[in-house]
Backbone as CSV, one residue per row, in Angstrom:
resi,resn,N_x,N_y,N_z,CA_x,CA_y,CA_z,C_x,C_y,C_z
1,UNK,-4.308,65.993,-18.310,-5.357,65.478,-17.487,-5.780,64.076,-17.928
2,UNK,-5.788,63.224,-19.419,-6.276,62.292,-19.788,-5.642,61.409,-19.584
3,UNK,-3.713,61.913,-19.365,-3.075,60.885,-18.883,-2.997,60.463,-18.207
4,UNK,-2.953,61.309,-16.655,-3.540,60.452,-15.250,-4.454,60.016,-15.342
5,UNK,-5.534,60.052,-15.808,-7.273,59.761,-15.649,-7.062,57.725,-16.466
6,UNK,-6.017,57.743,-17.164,-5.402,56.228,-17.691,-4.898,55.705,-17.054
7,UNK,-3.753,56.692,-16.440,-2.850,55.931,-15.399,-3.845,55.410,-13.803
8,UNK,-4.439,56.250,-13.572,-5.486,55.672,-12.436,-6.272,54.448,-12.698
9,UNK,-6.556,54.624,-13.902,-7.475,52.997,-13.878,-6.249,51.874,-14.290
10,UNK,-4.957,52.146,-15.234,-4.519,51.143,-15.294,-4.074,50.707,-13.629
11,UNK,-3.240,51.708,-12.632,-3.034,51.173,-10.936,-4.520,50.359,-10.519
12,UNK,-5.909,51.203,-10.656,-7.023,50.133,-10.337,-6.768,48.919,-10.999
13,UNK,-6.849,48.729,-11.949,-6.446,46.932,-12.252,-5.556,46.890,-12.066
14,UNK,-4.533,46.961,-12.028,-3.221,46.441,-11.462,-3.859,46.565,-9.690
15,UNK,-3.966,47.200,-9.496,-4.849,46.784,-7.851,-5.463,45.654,-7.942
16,UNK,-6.593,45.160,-8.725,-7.637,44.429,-8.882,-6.784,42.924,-8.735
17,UNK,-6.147,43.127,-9.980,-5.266,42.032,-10.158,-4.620,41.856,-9.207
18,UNK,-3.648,42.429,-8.096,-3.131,42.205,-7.173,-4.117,41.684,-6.046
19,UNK,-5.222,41.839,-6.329,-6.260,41.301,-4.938,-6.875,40.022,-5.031
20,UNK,-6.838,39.981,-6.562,-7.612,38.223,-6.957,-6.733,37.784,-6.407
21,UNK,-5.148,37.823,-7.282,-4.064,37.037,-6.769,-3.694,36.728,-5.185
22,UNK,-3.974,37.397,-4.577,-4.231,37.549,-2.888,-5.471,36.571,-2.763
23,UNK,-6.296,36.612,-3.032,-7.559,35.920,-2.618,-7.570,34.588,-3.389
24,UNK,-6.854,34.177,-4.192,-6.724,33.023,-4.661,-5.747,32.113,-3.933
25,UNK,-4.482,32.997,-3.159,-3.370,32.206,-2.706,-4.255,32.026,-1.276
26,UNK,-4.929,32.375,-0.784,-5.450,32.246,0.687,-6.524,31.126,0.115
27,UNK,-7.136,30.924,-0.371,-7.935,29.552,-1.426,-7.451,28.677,-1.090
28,UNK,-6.121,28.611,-2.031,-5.106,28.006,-1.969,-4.812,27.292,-0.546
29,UNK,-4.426,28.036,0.132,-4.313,28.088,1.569,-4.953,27.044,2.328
30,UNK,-6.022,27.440,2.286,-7.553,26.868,2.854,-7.308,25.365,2.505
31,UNK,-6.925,25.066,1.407,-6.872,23.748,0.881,-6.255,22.870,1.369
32,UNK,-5.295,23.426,2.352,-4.526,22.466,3.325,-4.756,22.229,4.508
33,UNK,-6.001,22.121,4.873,-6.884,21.870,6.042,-6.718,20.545,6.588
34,UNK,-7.639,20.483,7.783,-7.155,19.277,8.398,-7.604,18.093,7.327
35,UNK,-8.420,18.427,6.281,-9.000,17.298,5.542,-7.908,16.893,4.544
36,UNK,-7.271,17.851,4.199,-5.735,17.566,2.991,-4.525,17.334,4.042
37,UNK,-4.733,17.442,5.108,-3.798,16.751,5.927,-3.332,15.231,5.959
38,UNK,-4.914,15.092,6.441,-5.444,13.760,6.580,-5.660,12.651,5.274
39,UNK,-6.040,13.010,4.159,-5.809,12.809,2.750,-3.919,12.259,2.404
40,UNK,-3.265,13.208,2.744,-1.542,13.174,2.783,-1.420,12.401,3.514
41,UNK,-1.718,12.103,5.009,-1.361,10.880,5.712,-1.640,9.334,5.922
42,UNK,-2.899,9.635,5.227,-3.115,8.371,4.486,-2.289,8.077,3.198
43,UNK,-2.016,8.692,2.351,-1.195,8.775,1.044,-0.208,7.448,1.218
44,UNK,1.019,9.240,2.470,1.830,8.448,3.070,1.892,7.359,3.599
45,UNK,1.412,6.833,4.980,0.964,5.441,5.269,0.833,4.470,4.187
46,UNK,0.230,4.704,3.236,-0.086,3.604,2.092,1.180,3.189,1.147
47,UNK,2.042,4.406,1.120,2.852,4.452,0.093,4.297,3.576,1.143
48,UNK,4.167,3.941,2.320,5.203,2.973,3.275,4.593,1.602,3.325
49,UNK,3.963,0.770,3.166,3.184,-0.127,3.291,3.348,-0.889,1.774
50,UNK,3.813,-0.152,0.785,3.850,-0.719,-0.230,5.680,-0.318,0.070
51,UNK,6.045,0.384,0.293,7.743,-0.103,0.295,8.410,-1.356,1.229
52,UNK,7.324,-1.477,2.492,7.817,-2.369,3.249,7.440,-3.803,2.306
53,UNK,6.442,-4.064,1.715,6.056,-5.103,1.063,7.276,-5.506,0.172
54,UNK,7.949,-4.380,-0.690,9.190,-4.249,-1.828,10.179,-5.015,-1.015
55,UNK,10.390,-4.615,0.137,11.522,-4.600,0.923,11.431,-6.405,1.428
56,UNK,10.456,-6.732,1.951,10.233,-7.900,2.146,10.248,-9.031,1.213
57,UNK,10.019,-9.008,-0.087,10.064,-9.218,-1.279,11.345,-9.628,-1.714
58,UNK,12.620,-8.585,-1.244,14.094,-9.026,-1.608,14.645,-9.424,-0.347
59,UNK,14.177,-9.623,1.152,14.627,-10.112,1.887,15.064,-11.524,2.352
60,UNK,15.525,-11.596,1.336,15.408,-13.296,0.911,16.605,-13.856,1.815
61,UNK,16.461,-15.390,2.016,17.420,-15.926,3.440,18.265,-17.240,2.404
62,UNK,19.801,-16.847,2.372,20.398,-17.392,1.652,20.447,-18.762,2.318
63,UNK,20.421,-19.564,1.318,20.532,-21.039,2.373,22.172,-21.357,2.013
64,UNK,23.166,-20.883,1.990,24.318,-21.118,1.839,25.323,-20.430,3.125
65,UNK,24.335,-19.190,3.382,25.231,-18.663,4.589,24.550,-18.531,5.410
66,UNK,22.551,-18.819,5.760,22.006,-18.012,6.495,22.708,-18.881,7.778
67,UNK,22.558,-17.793,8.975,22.795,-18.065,10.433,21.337,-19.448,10.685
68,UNK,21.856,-19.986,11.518,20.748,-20.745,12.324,19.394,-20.564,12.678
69,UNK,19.405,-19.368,13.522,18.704,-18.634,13.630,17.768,-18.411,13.174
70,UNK,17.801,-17.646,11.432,17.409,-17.392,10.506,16.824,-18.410,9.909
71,UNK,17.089,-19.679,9.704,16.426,-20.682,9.280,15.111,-20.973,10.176
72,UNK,15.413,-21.197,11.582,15.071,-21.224,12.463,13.427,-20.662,12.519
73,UNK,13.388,-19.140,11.912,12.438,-18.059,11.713,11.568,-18.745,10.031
74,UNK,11.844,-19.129,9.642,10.537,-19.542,8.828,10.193,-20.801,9.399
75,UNK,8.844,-20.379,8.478,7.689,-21.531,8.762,8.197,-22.756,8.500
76,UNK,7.959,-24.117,9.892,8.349,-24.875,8.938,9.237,-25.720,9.255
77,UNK,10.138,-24.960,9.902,11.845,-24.878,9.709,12.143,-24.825,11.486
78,UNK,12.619,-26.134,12.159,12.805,-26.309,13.582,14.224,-26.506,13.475
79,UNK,14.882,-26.454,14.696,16.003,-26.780,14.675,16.922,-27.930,14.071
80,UNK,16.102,-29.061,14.399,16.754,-30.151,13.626,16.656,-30.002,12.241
81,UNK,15.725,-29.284,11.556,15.790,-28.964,10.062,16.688,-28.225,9.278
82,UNK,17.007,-26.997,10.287,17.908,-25.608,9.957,19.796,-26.596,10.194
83,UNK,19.752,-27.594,10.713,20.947,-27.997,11.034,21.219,-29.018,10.009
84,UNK,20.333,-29.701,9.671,20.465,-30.467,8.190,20.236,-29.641,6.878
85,UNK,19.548,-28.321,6.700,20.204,-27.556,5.804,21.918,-27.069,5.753
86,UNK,22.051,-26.647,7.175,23.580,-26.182,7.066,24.419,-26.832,6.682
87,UNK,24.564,-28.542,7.118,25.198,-29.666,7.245,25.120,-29.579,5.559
88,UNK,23.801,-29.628,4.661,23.828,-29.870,3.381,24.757,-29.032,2.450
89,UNK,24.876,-27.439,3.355,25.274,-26.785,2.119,26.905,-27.627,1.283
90,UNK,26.829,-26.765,0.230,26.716,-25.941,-0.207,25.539,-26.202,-1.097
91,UNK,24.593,-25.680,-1.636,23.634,-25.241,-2.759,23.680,-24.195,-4.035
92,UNK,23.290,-25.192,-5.130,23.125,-24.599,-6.481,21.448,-24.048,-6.915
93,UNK,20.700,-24.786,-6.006,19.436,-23.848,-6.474,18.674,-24.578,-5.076
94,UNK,17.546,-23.465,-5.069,16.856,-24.035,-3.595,15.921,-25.086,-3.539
95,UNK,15.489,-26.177,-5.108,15.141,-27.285,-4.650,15.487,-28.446,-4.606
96,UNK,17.092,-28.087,-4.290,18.271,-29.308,-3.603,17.724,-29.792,-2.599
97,UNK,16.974,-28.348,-1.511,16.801,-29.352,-0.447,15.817,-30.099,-0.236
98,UNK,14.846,-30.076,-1.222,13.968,-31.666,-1.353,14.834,-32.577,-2.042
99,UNK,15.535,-32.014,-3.218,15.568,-33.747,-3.984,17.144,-34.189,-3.117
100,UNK,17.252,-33.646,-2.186,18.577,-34.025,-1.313,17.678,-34.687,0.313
101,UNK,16.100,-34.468,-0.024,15.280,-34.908,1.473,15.687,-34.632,2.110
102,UNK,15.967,-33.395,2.486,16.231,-32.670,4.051,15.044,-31.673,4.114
103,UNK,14.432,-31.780,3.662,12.534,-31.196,3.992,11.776,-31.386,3.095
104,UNK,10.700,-31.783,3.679,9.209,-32.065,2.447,8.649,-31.001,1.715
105,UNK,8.614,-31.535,0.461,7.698,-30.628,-0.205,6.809,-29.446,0.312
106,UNK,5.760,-30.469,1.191,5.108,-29.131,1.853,5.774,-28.057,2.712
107,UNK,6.734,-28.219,3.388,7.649,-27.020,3.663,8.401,-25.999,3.271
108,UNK,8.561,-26.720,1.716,9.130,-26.071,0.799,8.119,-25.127,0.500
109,UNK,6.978,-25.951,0.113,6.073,-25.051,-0.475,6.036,-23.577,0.455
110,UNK,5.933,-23.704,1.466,5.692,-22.964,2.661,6.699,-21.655,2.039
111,UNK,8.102,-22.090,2.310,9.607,-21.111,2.179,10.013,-20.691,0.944
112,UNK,9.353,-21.442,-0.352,10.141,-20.745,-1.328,9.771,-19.740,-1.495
113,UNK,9.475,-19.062,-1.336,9.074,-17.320,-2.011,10.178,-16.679,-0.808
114,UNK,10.938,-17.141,0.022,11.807,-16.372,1.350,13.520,-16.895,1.043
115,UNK,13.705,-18.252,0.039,15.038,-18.430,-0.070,15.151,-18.268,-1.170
116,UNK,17.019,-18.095,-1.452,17.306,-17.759,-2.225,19.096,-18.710,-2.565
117,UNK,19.601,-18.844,-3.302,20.732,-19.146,-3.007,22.178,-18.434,-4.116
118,UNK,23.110,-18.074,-3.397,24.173,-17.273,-4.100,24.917,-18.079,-5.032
């Protein structure tokens, strides 16, 4: 008789225990509400916003091969400019193309953080 009368309360806690654990994972649960949604999608958003920045960062515009075009797209930089870079290449570092005067300083200033040269 004393041994069931043990074995019953050890199944009650082992019940017990099986019910916190239940009522903790639904807690749990709860925690992913629209507010930890919204928390995560901001995260996200922020964390793309700092890769596009990375990404922009090495998108650098070779002045040895860039297309026309491409010159074209920075500040600065009009057609007759992008055609006296090309005409200049080839290039050993990107402030040939001032001390070679095919753009002013202040333009430079503008582009260097965007060229690069191979």
């Amino acid at each position: 008789m004393k041994s069931s009368w043990k074995w019953g309360i050890i199944c009650l806690l082992l019940f017990g225990i099986f019910l916190v654990g239940i009522g903790a994972f639904q807690l749990n649960r709860g925690g992913w509400g629209e507010d930890r949604i919204e928390i995560l999608k901001d995260d996200y958003t922020e964390s793309n916003k700092n890769i596009s920045q990375d990404f922009q960062k090495y998108d650098l515009i070779n002045l040895n091969d860039a297309l026309r075009d491409d010159l074209i797209d920075l500040p600065g930089i009009g057609e007759k400019l992008a055609d006296k870079i090309i005409s200049g290449r080839p290039y050993k570092d990107t402030s040939e193309i001032i001390i070679r005067k095919i753009i002013s300083q202040k333009v430079f200033e503008e582009i260097k953080d965007r060229i690069t040269v191979w």
